[in-house]
N, C-alpha and C positions, 0 to 999 in steps of 0.2 A: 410595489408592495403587494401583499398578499393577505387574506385572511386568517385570523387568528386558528382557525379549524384546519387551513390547508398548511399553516406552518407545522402544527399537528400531525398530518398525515403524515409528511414527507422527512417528519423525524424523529419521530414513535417506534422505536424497535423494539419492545420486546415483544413478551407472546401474547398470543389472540390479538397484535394488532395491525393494521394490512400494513404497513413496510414492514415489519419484522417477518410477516407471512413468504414477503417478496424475496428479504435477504435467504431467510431459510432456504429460497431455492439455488443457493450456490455453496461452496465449497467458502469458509471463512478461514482466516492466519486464526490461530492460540495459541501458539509459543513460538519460540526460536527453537531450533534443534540444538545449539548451543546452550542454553538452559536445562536442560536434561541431558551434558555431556560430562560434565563434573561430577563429585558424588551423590548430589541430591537427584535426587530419581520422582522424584514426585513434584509438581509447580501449581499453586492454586493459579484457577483461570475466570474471568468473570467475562462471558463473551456474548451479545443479544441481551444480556437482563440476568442470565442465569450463572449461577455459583456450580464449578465445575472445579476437579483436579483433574491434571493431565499426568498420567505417569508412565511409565516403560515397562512393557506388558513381557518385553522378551524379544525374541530374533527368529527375523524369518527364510526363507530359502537359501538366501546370500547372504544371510549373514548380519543383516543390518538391521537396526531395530525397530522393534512394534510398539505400537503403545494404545493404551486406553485412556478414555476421557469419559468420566461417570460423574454424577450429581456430587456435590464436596460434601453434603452432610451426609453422615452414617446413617441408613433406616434403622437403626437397632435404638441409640439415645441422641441419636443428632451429631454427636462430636464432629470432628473437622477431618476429614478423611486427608487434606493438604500434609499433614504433618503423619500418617499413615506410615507402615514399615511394606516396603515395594520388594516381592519376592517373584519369584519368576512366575508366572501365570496372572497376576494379580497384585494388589492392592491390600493390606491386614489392616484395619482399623486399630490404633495404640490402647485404646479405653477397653474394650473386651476381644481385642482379633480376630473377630468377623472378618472375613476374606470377601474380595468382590472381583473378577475377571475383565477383561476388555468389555464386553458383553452387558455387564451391570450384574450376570448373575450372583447369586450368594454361596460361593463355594464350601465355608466351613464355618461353626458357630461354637469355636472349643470349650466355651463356658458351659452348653448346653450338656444334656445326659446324650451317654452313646447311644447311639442309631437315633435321635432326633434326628424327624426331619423339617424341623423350621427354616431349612435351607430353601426347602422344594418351592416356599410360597413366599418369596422375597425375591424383590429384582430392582437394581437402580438406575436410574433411568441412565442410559447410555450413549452415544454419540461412536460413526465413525470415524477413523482418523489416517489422513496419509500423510509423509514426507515430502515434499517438495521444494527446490530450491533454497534450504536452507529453513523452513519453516515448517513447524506441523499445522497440518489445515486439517478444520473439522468441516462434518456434513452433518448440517443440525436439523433438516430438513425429511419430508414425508416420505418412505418408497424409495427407490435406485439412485444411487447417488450420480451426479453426471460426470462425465469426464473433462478432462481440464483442457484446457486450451493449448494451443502449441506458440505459447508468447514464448519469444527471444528465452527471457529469464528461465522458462522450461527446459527449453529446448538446447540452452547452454551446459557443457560439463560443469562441475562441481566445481574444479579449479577456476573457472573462471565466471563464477557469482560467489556475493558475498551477502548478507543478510544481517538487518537489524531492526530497531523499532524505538520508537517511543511515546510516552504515557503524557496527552492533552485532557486537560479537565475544562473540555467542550465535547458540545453535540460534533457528531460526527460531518454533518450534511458541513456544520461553517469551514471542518475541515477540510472537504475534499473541495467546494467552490472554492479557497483560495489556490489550490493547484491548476484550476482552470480558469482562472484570471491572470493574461496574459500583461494586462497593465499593471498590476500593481507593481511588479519586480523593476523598472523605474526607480520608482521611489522608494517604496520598503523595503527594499536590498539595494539601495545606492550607498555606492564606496565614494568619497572624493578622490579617491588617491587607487593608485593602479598599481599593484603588486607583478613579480615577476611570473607569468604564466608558467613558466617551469616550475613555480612551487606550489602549484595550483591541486596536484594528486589528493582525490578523496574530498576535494571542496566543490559546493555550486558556484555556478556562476565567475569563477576566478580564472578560469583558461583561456587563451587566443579561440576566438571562433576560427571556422573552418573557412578557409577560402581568403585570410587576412592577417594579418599581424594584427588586427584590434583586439586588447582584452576585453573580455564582459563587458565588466564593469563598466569601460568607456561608452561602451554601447550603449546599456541601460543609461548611463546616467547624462549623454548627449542628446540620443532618440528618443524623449519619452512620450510620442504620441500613437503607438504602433496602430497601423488600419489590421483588426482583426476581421480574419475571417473564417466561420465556420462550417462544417462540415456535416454532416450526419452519414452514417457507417455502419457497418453489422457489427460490430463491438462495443459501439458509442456515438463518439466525434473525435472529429480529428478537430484541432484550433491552429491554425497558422496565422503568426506576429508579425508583421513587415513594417520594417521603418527602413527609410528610403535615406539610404546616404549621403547620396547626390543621384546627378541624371544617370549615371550609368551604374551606379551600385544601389544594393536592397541589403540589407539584412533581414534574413530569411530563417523566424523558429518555428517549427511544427512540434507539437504535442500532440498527446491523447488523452481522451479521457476513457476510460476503458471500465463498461459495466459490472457490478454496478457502483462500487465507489475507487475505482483505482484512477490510478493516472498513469503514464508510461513520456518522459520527459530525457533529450537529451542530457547527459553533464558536460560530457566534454567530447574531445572527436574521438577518443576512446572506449566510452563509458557511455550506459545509459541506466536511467531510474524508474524502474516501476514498483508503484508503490499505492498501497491500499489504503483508507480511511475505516478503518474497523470500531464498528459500535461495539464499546465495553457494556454503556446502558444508554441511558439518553441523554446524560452530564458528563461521559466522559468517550473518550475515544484510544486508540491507537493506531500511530502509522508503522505500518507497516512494508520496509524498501527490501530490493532485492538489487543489487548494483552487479549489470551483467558486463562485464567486457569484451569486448571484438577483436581485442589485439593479445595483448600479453595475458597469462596468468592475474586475478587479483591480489595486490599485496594485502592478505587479509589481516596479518597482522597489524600494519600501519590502520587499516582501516577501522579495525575493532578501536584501538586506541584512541585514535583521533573521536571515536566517536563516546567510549566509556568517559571519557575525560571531562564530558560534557554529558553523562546521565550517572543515576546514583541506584544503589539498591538493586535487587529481586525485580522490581515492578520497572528501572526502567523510567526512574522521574527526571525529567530536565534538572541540574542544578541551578539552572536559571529560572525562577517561573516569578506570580502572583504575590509569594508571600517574602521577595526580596526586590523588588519593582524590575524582573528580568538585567539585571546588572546596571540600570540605565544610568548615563555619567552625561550631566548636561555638558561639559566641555567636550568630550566624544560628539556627541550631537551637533555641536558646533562646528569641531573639526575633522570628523572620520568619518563617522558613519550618518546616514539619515535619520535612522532608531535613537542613536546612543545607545544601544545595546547589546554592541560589540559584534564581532565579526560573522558569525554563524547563524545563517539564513534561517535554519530550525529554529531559532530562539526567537527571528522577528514574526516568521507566521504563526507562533504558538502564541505571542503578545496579540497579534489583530486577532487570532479567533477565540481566545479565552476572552479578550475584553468588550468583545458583543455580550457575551452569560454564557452561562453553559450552556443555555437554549437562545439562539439569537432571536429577538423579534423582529420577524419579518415582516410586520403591520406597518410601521416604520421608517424602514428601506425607501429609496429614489432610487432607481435604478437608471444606467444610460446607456449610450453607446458600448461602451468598453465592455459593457456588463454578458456581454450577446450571449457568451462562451455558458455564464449564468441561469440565463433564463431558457436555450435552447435545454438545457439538464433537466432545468425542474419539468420543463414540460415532457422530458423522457421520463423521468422516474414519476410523474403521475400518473402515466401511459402503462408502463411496465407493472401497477403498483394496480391499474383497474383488472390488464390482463391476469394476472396472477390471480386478482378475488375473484374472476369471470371462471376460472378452472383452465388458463390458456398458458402455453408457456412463456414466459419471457426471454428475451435476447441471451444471448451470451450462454445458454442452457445447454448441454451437446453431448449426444452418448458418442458413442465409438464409430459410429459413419460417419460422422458430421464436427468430430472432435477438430480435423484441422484445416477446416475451415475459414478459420481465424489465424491469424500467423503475422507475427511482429509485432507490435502493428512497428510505422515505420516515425520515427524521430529525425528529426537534423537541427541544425544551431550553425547558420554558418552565410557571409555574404556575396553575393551571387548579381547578378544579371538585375540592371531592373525591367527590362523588357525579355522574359524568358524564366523568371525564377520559380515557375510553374514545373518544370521542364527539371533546372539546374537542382533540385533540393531530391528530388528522387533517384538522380544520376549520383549524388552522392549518396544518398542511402544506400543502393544499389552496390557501387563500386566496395563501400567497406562491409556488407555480407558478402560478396564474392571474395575479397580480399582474406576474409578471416581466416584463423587455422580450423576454426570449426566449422560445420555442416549449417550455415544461419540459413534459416528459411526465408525468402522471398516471397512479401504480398502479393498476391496476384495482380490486385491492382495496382501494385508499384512496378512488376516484373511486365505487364501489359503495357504500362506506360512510357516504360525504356527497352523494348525488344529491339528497335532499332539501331542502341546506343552499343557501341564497342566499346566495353570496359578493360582498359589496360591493366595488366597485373603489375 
């Protein structure tokens, strides 16, 4: 357990207070770019604490679009700049169309008399914004913004990533420690019954691991005591799961946690998940995935679906949550699933981490073994959270020397060797970036660790 003050610290985002100082220094998700692809051109955003619109400012070099993200409330009477008329250069406020740029500045004031100029002395406060993988990310942060990392989901073409999210009403921190709790998925995602991994496309957990004919599921719900073990990384930590078959086989899953709230998680031998834990304020969150593929094109169609079907609205709400007990069916719980609350994993981690509070007490807490993946985080993000107030920079921070530094990082799901699976889980990472149609980049320290190894195409 921990103190009531350092629970405080470590999930306190907004402004003036030191994590939200810390977050400020990275690149954050605000929308889908699919949200500003229809005709609404403007999307209220609530992202650290602060009430922002994100709208489409217009098109740049190539052609592709730019957009701005300024304070929501109009400086002129406040109104809601969200519901604003978005014209190219800018943003018009509907109440008196006051115009505002990418920038924040105040372009035109048409109510006023000709040649005022109460334009010259108004400015709203503004944010930069870039495109990336399917998502606009803002820099909400002091001075140069840094450059992005070269993760797989970057470095992948368009066609083969796909992007979505959705809206938890918890702190952010309970959300991303369950994505690096390698034992819970055991139990809080146990299936009794094994579906045929061919119909597994677009689902967790539901596919043949690598290297076997076992489903998941079989896996999780036979091996539930995995020996973790953890890592520490110039990204984060790596967390690897090993539950031991018998003498000669392992089952062998590597993650990441990747600073400062992401995670990067196999799905299947195709597919992998990176995915961020983005503070709305300090009662609500958003994850935020990017599902990049190695092999074929993403069916984004099927995958938008599968997953619309299971969120509602603008905002992105689970139609499972709180205020319907998550679907739970005690005869499902008896006979299918562990939860009773039906098939899709998103619905079981949004039940354990909404049902801490929105802020979990972490006074509380017993922490054990299993926890490792846990407590090695908090003690990075209190680390990252001193340097930052000290004036130092934090991990993961990187201009354009130093931007690809970072790369993959490297994921696998799959059973292997038990004497050797050190060896056997990087040879398969290895083998399927060399195998792809696209240019995947190579960890160094994965690519060091199999320079020996001849990969068969």
């Amino acid at each position: 357990m921990i103190s009531q003050e350092q629970n405080d610290l470590l999930t306190r985002v907004g402004p003036g207070t030191a994590c939200g100082k810390l977050m400020r220094s990275y690149w954050q998700p605000a929308a889908l770019v699919d949200e500003l692809e229809g005709e609404r051109k403007a999307v209220p955003v609530r992202l650290l604490g602060e009430d922002l619109v994100l709208f489409v400012s217009g098109t740049d070099a190539t052609g592709g679009k730019t957009y701005g993200l300024v304070r929501r409330d109009c400086p002129h009477r406040g109104a809601d700049l969200a519901y604003g008329r978005v014209e190219e250069g800018g943003i018009r406020c509907a109440f008196h169309g006051w115009k505002f740029d990418a920038e924040g500045n105040c372009v035109d004031t048409p109510a006023e008399p000709v040649g005022s100029k109460l334009c010259a002395h108004i400015r709203q406060p503004a944010y930069r914004t870039a495109a990336k993988g399917g998502i606009v990310w803002a820099w909400m942060g002091e001075g140069e913004a840094p450059e992005f990392p070269e993760l797989d989901c970057f470095a992948a073409p368009d066609s083969h990533v796909f992007a979505f999210k959705g809206l938890w009403e918890c702190n952010w921190l309970q959300a991303l420690e369950v994505g690096i709790d390698p034992a819970h998925a055991s139990f809080l995602h146990r299936f009794f019954h094994d579906e045929d991994p061919k119909e597994a496309y677009g689902k967790q957990f539901r596919s043949a691991t690598a290297g076997a004919d076992l489903p998941m599921t079989l896996v999780l719900r036979e091996y539930d005591r995995p020996l973790i073990n953890i890592e520490s990384t110039e990204y984060g930590l790596r967390l690897i799961a090993l539950r031991e078959i018998d003498a000669e086989r392992t089952h062998v899953r590597v993650t990441n946690q990747v600073f400062p709230h992401g995670i990067m998680i196999p799905m299947s031998q195709e597919m992998t998940i990176t995915q961020w834990h983005v503070p709305v304020d300090d009662e609500h969150c958003y994850w935020y995935a990017i599902f990049t593929s190695y092999t074929q094109p993403v069916d984004k169609e099927k995958m938008r679906a599968q997953r619309l079907a299971a969120h509602e609205g603008m905002f992105y709400r689970p139609r499972r949550n709180k205020r319907n007990e998550y679907g739970f069916d005690p005869q499902e719980q008896a006979e299918e699933t562990y939860t009773g609350m039906g098939f899709d994993i998103n619905v079981h981690d949004q039940w354990a981490c909404e049902s801490m509070g929105t802020i979990q007490d972490r006074t509380r807490e017993h922490l054990g073994t299993s926890d490792k993946g846990i407590i090695a985080y908090r003690r990075l993000l209190k680390e990252q959270i001193r340097r930052v107030g000290e004036g130092e920079t934090p991990i993961m921070v990187f201009d354009k020397r130093t931007a690809k530094s970072v790369q993959g990082p490297a994921t696998m799901d799959g059973i292997g060797p038990t004497r050797g699976w050190e060896l056997y889980w990087m040879e398969v990472d290895v083998r399927r970036r060399r195998n792809a149609p696209w240019d995947v980049p190579v960890p160094a320290d994965i690519a060091e660790g199999t320079a020996h190894i001849v990969i068969a195409d």
